[in-house]
C-alpha positions in Angstrom: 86.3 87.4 93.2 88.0 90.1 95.1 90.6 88.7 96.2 93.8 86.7 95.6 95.9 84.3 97.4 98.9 85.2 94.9 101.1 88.2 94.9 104.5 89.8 94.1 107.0 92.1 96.6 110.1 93.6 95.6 112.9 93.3 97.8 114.3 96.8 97.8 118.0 97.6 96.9 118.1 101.2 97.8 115.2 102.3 99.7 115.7 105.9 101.1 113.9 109.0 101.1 112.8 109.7 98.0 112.5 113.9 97.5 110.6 113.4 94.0 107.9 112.0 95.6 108.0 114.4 98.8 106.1 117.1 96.6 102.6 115.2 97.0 103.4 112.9 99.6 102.7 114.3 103.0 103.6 111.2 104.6 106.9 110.8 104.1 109.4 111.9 107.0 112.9 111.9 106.8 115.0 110.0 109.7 118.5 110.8 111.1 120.3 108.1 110.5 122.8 106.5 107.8 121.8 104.9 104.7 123.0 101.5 105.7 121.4 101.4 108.5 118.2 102.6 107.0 118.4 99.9 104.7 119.5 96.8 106.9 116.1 97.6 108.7 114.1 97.8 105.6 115.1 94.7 104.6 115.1 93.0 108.1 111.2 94.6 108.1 110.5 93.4 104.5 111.8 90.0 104.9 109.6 89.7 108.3 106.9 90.2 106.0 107.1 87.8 103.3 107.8 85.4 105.9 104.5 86.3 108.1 102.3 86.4 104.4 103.3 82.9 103.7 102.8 82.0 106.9 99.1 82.1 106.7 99.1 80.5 103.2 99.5 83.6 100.4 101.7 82.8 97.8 104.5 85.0 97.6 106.9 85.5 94.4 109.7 87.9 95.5 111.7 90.3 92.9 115.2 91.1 93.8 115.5 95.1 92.9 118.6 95.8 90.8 121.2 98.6 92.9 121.6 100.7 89.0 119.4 102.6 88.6 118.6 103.5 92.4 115.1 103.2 92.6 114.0 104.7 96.6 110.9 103.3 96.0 111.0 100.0 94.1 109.3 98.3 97.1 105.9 99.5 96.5 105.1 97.8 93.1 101.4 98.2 93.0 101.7 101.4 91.8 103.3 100.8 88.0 101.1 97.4 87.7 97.7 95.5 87.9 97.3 91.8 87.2 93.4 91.1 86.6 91.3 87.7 86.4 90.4 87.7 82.8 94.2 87.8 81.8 94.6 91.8 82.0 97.6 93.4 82.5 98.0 97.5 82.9 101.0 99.5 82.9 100.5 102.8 84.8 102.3 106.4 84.0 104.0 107.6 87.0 104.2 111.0 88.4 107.9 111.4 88.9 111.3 110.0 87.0 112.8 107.7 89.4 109.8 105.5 90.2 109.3 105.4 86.2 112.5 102.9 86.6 110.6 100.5 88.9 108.8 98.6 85.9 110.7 95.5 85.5 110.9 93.3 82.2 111.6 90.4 84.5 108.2 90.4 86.2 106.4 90.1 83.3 107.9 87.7 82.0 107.5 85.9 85.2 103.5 86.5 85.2 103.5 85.5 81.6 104.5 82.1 82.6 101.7 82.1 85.3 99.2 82.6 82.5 98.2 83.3 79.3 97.8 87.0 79.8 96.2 87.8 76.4 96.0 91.8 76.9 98.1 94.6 77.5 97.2 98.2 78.5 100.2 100.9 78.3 99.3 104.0 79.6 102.9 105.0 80.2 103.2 107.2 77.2 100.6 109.4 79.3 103.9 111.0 81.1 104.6 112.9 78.1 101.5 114.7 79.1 102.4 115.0 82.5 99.2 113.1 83.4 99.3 109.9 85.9 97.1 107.5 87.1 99.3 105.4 89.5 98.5 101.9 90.0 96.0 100.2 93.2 97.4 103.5 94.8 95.2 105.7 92.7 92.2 102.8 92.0 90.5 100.9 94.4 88.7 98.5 92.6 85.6 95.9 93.7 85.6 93.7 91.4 82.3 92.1 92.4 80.8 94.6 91.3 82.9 95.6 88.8 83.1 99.4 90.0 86.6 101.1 90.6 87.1 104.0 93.4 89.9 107.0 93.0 90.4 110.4 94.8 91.7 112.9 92.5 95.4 114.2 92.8 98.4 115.2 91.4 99.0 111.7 90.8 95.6 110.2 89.9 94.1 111.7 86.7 90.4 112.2 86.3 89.7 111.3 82.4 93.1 108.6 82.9 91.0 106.9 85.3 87.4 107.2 83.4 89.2 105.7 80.2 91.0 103.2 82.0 87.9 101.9 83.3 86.1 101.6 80.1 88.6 99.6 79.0 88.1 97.3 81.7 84.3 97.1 82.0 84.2 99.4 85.3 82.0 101.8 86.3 84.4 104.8 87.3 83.6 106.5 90.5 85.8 109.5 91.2 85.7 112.3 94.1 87.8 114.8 95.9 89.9 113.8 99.2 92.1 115.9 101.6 94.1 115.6 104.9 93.5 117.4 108.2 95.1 120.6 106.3 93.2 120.6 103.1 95.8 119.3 101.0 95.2 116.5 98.5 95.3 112.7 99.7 97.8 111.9 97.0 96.9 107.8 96.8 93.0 106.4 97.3 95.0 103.3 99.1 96.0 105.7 102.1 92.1 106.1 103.0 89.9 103.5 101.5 90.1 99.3 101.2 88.0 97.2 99.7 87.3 93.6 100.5 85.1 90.1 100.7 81.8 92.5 102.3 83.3 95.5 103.2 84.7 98.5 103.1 87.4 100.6 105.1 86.9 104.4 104.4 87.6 107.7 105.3 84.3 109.4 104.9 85.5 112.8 106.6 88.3 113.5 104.0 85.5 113.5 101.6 84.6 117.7 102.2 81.9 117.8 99.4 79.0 116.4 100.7 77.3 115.6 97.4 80.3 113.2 97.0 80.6 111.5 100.0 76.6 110.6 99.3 77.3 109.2 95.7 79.8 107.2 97.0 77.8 105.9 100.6 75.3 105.2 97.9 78.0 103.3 95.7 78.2 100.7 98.7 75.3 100.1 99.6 74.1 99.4 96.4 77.2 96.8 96.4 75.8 95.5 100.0 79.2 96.7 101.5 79.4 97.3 105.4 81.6 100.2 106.2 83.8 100.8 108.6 84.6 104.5 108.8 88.0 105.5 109.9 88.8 109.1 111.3 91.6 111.5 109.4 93.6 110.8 112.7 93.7 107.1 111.7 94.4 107.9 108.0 97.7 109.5 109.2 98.5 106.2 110.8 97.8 104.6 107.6 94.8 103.1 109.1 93.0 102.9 105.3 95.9 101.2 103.7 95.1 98.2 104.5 94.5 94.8 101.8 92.4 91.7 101.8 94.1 88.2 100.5 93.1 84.7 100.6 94.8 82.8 103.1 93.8 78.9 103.9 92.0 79.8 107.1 89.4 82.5 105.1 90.1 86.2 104.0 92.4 87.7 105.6 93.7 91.4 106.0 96.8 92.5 105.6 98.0 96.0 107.3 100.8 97.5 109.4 101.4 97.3 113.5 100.8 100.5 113.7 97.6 100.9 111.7 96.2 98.0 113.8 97.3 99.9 117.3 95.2 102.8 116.0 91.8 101.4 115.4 89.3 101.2 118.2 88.2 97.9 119.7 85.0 98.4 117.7 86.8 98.9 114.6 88.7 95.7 114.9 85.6 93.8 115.8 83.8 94.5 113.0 86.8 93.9 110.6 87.3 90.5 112.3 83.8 89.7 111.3 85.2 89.3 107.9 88.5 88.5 108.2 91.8 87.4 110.2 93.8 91.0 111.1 97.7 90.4 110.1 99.4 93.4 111.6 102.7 93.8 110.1 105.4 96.0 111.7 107.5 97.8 109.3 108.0 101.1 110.7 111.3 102.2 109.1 109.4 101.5 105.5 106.3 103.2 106.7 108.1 106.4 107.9 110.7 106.9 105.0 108.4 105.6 101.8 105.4 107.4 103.6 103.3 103.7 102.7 102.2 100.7 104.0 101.3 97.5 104.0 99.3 97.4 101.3 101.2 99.6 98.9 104.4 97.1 99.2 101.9 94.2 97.6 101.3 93.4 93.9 97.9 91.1 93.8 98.3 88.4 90.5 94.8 87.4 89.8 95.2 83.7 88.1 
């Protein structure tokens, strides 16, 4: 299936902005005001959302980030882990020192207790090489079809990601994505999502045509309806956006303010799939430069 009713957040100890990641990450804005502040909001906005998740019935296992080592970004998780169905765990090289320090001993120990996860696949010794492949940031994967999506960047590796998916029994589908000023979308999560019959996508920041085909062609072999989001929208992280399973049907998770962006049209045809959850968590959005579905781990059991 594609999606999951079970997940992990990390409550963060010292979000902030982080400048290692500022080099790729055009999202990321700095805001005048002090650190305590900063964080009493976070975790006001974080704790809103766990809250709002279980509400609609996900399961949600929180992880309490340690204050030593500081770790600005510890609350997006999905980006050092994946949890797959057929007991598949993979460890991701990251692009920059201090989010290297986010992968914790003491969730996997936790998932190991949710399962018998019988394989492990370390690709962390890939920052050696200065080469990254980071997380359901840099995949998309539809694993109905057992395809994965990534736009290349300095944080998503082309041959990482072709060997990755052999390992896992996908068929790798890789292309070339920029903003409104040509520069490299640094995660696949900020433009495309992939759930129960659809797809969210922003076609226009695909500028070789040949590509943007392959991949239209990609879906529709897959029977996927897509929804096509504008470059505008993917500033307002209008494509980061995740499907769960919540008792009332699929449901998709993404922030207040990517939900005040899309058109009425947009929404409709979303909500012929799924239950919108708009989440507000604007301090976390504007500092971390992600979103809603960057600050969730999926655990497939």
């Amino acid at each position: 299936m594609q999606i999951t009713n079970t997940v992990f957040l990390v409550r963060p100890a010292s979000f902030s902005y982080n400048t290692q990641t500022a080099a790729s990450n055009t999202f990321q804005t700095k805001l005048e005001e002090t650190p305590e502040k900063i964080q009493a909001k976070v975790l006001q906005e974080f704790d809103a959302f766990v809250a709002k998740l279980r509400s609609v019935g996900i399961a949600v296992q929180v992880f309490e980030d340690s204050t030593e080592p500081r770790k600005p970004d510890a609350v997006f998780p999905n980006n050092w882990i994946s949890v797959h169905r057929d007991g598949t765990i993979v460890l991701y090289p990251m692009c920059t020192p201090n989010r290297r320090l986010e992968r914790n001993p003491v969730v996997l120990e936790w998932l190991e207790k949710q399962k018998d996860f019988v394989t492990q696949i370390d690709y962390t010794s890939y920052e050696t090489q200065d080469r990254f492949l980071e997380g359901t940031g840099s995949i998309i994967f539809d694993h109905n079809h057992r395809k994965a999506y990534a736009c290349l960047s300095p944080r998503t590796d082309a041959m990482l990601f072709e060997n990755l998916m052999v390992h896992l029994g996908y068929q790798a589908i890789a292309f070339n994505a920029c903003d409104v000023n040509g520069v490299a979308i640094y995660h696949t999560n900020v433009m495309m999502s992939i759930g129960e019959g659809f797809v969210v996508i922003c076609l226009e920041s695909i500028r070789d045509e040949k590509e943007r085909q392959k991949v239209m062609e990609e879906f529709h072999s897959s029977n996927l309806d897509v929804i096509a989001i504008s470059l505008e929208q993917v500033s307002h992280f209008a494509g980061n956006m995740l499907a769960l399973e919540g008792t009332k049907g699929q449901i998709v998770v993404l922030s207040q303010r990517a939900f005040d962006c899309l058109t009425s049209t947009q929404k409709q045809a979303l909500e012929q799939y799924a239950i919108l959850l708009p989440m507000p968590i604007p301090t976390i959005e504007a500092i971390g430069g992600g979103s809603a579905r960057c600050m969730i781990a999926e655990v497939f059991l």
